[in-house]
KEROVEX-646728 format. One record per residue (C-alpha): residue in three letters; z negated, y, x. Coordinates in pm, whole numbers, plus 50000, padded with zeros to 5 digits. Each point is the difference from the previous one (the first is absolute). Example, Ala and Ser with C-alpha at 12.3 -4.5 7.8 and 13.67 -1.06 7.14 Angstrom:
<resn=Ala	w=49220	v=49550	u=51230>
<resn=Ser	w=50066	v=50344	u=50137>
This chain:
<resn=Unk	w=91538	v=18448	u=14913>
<resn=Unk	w=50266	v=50307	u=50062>
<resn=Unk	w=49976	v=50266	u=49704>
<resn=Unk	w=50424	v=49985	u=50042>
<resn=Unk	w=50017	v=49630	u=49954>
<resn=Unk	w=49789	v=49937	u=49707>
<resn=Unk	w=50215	v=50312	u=49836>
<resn=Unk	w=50303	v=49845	u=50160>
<resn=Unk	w=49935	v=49689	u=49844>
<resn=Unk	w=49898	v=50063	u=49695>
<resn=Unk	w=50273	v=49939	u=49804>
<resn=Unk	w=50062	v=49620	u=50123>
<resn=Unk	w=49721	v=49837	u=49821>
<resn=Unk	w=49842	v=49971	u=50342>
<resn=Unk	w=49621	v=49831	u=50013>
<resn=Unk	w=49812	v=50085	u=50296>
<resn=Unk	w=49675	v=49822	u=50049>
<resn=Unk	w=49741	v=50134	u=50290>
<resn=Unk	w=49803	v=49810	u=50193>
<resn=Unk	w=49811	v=49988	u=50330>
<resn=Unk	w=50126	v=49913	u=50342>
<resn=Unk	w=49768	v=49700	u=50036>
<resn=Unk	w=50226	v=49813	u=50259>
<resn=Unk	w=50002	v=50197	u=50249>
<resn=Unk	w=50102	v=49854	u=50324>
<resn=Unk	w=49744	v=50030	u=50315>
<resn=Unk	w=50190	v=50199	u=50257>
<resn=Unk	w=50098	v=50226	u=49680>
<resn=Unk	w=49936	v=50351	u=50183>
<resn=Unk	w=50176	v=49865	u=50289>
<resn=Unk	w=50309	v=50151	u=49978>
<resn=Unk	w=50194	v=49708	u=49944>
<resn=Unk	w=50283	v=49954	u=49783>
<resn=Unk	w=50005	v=49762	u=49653>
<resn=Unk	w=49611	v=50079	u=49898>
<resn=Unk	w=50153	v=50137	u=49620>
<resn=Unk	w=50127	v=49641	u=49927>
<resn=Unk	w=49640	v=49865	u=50009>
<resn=Unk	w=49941	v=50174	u=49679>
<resn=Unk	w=50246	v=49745	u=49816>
<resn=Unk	w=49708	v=49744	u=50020>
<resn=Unk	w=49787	v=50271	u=49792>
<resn=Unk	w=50272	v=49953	u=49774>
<resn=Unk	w=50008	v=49606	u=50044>
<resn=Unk	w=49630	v=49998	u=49893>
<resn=Unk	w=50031	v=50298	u=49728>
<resn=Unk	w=50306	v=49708	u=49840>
<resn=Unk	w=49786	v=49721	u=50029>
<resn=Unk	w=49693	v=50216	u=49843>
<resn=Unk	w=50163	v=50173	u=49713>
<resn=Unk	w=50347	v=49866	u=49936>
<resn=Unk	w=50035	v=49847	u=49657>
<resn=Unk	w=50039	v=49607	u=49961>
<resn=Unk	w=50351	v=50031	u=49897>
<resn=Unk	w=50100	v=50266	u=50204>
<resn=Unk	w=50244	v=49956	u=50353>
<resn=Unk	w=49982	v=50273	u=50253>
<resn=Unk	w=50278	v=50100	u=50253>
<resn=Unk	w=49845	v=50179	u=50347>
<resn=Unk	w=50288	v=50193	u=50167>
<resn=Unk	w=50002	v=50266	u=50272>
<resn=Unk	w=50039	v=50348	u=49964>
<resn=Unk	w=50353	v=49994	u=50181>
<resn=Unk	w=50182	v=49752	u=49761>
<resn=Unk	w=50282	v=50039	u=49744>
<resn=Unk	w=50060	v=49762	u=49664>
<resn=Unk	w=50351	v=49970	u=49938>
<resn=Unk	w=49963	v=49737	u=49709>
<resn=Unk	w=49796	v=49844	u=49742>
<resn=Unk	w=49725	v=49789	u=50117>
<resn=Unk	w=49926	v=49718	u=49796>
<resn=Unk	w=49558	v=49918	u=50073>
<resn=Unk	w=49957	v=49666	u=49789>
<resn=Unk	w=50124	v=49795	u=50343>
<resn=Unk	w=49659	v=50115	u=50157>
<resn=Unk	w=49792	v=49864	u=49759>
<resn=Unk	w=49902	v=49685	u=50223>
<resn=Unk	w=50129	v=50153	u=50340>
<resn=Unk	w=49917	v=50272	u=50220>
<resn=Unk	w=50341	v=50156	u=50079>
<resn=Unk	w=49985	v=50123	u=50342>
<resn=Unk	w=50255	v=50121	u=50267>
<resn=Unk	w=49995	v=49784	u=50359>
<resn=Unk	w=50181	v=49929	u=50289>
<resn=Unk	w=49939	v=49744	u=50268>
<resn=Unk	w=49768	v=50059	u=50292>
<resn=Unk	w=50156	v=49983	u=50302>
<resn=Unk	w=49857	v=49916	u=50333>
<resn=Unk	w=50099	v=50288	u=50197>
<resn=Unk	w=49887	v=50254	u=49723>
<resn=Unk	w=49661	v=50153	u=49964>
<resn=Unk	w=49992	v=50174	u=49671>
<resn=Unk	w=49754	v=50321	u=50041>
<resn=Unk	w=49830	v=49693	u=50187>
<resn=Unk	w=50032	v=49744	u=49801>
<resn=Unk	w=50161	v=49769	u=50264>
<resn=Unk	w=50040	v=49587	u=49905>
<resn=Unk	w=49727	v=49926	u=50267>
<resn=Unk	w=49772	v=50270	u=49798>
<resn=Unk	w=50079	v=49857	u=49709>
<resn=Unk	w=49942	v=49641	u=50098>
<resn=Unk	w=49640	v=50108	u=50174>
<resn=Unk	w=49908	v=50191	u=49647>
<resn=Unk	w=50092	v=49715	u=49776>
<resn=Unk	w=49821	v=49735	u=50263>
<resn=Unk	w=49692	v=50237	u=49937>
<resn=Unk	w=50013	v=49987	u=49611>
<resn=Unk	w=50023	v=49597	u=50032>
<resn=Unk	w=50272	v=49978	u=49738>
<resn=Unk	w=50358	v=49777	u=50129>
<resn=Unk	w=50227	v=50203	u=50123>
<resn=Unk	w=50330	v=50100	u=49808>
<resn=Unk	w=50276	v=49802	u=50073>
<resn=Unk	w=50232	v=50281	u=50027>
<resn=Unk	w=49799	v=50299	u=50043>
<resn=Unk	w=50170	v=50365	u=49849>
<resn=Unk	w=49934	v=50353	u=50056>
<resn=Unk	w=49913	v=50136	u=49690>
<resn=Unk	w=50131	v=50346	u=49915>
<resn=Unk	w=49827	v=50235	u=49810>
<resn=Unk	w=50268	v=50153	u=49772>
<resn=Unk	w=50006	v=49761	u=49739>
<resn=Unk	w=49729	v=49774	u=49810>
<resn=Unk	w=50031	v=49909	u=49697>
<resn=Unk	w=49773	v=49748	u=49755>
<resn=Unk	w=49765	v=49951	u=49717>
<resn=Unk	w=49612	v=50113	u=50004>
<resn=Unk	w=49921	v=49622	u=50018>
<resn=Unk	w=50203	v=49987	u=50326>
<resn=Unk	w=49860	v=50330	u=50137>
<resn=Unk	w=49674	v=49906	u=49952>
<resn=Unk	w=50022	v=49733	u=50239>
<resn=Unk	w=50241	v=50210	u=50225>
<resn=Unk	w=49691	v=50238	u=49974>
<resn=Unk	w=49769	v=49681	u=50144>
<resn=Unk	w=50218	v=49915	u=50259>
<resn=Unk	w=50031	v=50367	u=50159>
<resn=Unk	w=49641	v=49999	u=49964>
<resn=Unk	w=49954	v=49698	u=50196>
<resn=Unk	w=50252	v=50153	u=50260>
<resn=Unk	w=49763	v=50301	u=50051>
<resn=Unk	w=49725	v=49836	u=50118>
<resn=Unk	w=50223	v=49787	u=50193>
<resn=Unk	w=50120	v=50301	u=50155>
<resn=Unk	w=49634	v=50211	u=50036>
<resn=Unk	w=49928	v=49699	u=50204>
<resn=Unk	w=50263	v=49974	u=50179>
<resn=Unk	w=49947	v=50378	u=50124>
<resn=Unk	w=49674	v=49926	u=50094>
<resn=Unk	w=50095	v=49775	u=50275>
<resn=Unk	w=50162	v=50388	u=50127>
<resn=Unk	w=50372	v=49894	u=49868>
<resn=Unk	w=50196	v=50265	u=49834>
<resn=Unk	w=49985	v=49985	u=49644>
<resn=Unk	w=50302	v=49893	u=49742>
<resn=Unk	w=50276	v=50257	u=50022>
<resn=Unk	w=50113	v=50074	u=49617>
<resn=Unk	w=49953	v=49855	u=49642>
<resn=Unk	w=50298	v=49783	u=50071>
<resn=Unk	w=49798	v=49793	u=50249>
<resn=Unk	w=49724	v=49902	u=49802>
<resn=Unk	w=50307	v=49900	u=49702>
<resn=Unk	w=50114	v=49801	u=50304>
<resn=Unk	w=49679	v=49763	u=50044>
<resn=Unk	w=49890	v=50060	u=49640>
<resn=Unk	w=50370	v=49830	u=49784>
<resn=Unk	w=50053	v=49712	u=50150>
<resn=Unk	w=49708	v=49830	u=49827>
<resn=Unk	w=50124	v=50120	u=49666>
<resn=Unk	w=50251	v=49924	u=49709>
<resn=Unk	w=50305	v=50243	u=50156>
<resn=Unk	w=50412	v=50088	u=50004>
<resn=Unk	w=50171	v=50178	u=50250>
<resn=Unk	w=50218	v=50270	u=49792>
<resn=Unk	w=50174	v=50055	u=50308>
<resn=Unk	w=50332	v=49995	u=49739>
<resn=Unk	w=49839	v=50268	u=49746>
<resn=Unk	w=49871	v=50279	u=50267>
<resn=Unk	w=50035	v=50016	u=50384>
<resn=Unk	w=49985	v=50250	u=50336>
<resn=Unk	w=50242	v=50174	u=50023>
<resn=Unk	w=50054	v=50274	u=50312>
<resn=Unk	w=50230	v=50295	u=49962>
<resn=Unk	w=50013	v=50188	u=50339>
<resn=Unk	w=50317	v=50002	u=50211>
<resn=Unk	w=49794	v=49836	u=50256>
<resn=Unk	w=49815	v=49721	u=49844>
<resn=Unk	w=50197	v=49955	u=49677>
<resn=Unk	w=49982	v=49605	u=49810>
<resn=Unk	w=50227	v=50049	u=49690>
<resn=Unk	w=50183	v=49708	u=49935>
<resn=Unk	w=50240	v=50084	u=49698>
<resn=Unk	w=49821	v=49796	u=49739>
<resn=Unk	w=49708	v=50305	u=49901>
<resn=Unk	w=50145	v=49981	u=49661>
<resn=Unk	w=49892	v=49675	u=49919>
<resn=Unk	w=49619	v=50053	u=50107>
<resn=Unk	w=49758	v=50183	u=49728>
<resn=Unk	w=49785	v=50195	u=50245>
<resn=Unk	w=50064	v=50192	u=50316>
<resn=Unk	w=49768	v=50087	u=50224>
<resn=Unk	w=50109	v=50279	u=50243>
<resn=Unk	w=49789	v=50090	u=50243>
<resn=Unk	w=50136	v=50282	u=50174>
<resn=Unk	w=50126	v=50158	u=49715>
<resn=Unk	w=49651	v=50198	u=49967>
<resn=Unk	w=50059	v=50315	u=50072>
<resn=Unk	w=50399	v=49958	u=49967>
<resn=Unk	w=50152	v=49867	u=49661>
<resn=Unk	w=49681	v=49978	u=49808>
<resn=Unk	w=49983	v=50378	u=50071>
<resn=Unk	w=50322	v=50037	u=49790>
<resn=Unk	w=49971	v=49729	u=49782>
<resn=Unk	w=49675	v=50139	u=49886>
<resn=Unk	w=50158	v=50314	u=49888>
<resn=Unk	w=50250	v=49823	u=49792>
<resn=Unk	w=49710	v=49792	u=49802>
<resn=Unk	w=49791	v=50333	u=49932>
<resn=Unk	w=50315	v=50062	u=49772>
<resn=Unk	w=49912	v=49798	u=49685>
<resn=Unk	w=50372	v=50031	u=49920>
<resn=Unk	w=50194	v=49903	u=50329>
<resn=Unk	w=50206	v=49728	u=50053>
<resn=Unk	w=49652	v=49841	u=50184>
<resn=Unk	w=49895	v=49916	u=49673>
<resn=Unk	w=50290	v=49951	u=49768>
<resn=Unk	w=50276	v=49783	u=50231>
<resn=Unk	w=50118	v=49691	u=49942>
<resn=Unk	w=49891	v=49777	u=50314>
<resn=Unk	w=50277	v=49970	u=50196>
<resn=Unk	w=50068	v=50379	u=50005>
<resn=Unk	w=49624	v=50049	u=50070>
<resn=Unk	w=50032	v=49724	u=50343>
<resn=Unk	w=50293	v=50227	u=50081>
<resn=Unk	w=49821	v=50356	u=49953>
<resn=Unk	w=49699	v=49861	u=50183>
<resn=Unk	w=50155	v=49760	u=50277>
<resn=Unk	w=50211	v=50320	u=50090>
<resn=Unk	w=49659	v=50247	u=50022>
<resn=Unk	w=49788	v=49727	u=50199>
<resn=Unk	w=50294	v=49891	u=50184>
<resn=Unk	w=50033	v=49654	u=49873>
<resn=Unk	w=50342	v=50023	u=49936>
<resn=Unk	w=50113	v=50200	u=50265>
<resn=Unk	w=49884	v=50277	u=50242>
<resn=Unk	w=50106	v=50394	u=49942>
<resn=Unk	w=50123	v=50174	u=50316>
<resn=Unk	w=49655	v=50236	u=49941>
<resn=Unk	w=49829	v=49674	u=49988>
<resn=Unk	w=50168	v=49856	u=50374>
<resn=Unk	w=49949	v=50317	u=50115>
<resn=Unk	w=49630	v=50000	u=49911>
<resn=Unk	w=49944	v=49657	u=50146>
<resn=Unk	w=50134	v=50080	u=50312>
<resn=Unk	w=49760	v=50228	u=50085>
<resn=Unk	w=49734	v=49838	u=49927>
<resn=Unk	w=50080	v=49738	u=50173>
<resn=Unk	w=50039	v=50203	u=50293>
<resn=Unk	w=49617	v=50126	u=49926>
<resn=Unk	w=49893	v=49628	u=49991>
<resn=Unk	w=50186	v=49935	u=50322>
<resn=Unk	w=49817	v=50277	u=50169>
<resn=Unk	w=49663	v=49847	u=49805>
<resn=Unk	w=50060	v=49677	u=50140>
<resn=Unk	w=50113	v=50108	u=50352>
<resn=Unk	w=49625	v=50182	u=49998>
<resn=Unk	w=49803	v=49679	u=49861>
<resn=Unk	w=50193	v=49816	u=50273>
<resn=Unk	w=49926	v=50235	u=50284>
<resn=Unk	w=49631	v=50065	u=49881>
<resn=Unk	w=49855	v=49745	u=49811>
<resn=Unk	w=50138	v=49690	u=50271>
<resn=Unk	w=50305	v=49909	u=49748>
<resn=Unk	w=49796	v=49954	u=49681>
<resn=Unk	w=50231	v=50016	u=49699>
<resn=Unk	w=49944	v=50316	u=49764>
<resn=Unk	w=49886	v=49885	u=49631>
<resn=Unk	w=50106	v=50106	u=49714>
<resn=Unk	w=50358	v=50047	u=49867>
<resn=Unk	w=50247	v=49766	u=50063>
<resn=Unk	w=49693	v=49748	u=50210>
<resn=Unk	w=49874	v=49951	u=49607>
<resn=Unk	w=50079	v=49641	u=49962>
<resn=Unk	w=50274	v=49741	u=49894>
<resn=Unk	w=50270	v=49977	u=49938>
<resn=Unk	w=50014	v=49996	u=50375>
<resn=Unk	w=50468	v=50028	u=50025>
């Protein structure tokens, strides 16, 4: 752990529990994107190991912002998860319906009715339930070691192994507490009703407003910690560009899109049209 971020975060009543990277995926010195998320089933297991009988855990990503109070008890007897459905003509980091249909066929369990893509940004439940969330990805391992045996490409991220491992599990879809949200001037999905959700998740605000909103929660005494909600959605939809987009922010945008125009033109030109990952290509909502 960072020296600067323990001392950074010293002073909100911040926990942080080490342990090993046992989940590493196969092709992990590949130089592939997504191999971090993996370590979220360390912390699946770690849950499932340690957590107390009474206790509810909430896993979220690094790039996500709480704008209200999050009431846990409803997860008691349900994994709350975040999913979309999986569409034919979508292969998420590989995870394409035909994929999905040949894994489950493999595992000999029926196949979901309406089968999701399972994001991991949000999942939320009891010890009981993670405990058998914990079996379930287990069971989706081996599924998948032998699946790369037979020289197919392992599972892309965390969020495909949530995929095949929820359905067979208590669950809710909090698609109305936390969601996806985009921000860019070229890819943006903000639909006016951010206020009502409890969680967003932002993903290309790393390096952008997180940057800035980061400074503002170092200061124990800034309106980060001390406004009234709606004036802290306003403050923070306005620096991750929820609620708007600053002419610095357009501006910005622009030229990287331009980069990832010239990115793409190159993929296209040298790598026979294959799509470059990462960014924008990670996953639904797909408008």
């Amino acid at each position: 752990m960072p020296e600067w971020f323990r001392i950074e975060t010293d002073a909100t009543d911040l926990e942080i529990i080490a342990i090993p990277f046992n989940h590493q995926p196969p092709d992990m010195n590949s130089g592939t994107y997504f191999r971090s998320p993996f370590y979220k089933l360390d912390a699946i297991d770690w849950i499932s190991l340690h957590g107390g009988p009474d206790e509810i855990f909430l896993l979220l990503d690094s790039d996500e912002v709480v704008v209200g109070h999050i009431d846990v008890s409803g997860w008691a007897e349900k994994l709350g998860y975040l999913g979309w459905e999986m569409k034919d003509d979508y292969a998420f980091h590989g995870l394409t319906v035909a994929r999905y249909a040949e894994l489950v066929a493999r595992s000999g369990l029926p196949e979901p009715v309406n089968p999701q893509v399972v994001g991991g940004e949000f999942i939320a439940g009891s010890v009981k339930l993670y405990r058998l969330f914990a079996k379930e990805i287990a069971r989706v391992e081996q599924l998948n070691l032998e699946y790369v045996r037979d020289l197919n490409p392992p599972l892309g991220t965390e969020e495909n192994y949530y995929s095949l491992a929820l359905p067979y599990l208590p669950t809710e879809n909090c698609l109305a507490i936390v969601t996806r949200i985009w921000t860019s001037l070229h890819h943006r999905t903000v639909s006016g009703n951010e206020r009502d959700l409890l969680i967003w998740h932002l993903p290309v605000e790393k390096g952008r407003g997180f940057d800035k909103a980061a400074k503002v929660a170092a200061d124990r005494t800034s309106w980060f910690w001390r406004a009234p909600r709606n004036e802290f959605i306003e403050k923070m939809g306005r620096i991750m560009g929820v609620t708007g987009l600053s002419p610095s922010r357009v501006i910005q945008d622009l030229f990287w899109g331009f980069i990832g125009l010239l990115r793409y033109a190159r993929e296209t030109l040298f790598h026979h049209g294959n799509m470059p990952q990462g960014g924008n290509a990670h996953g639904p909502p797909w408008k």
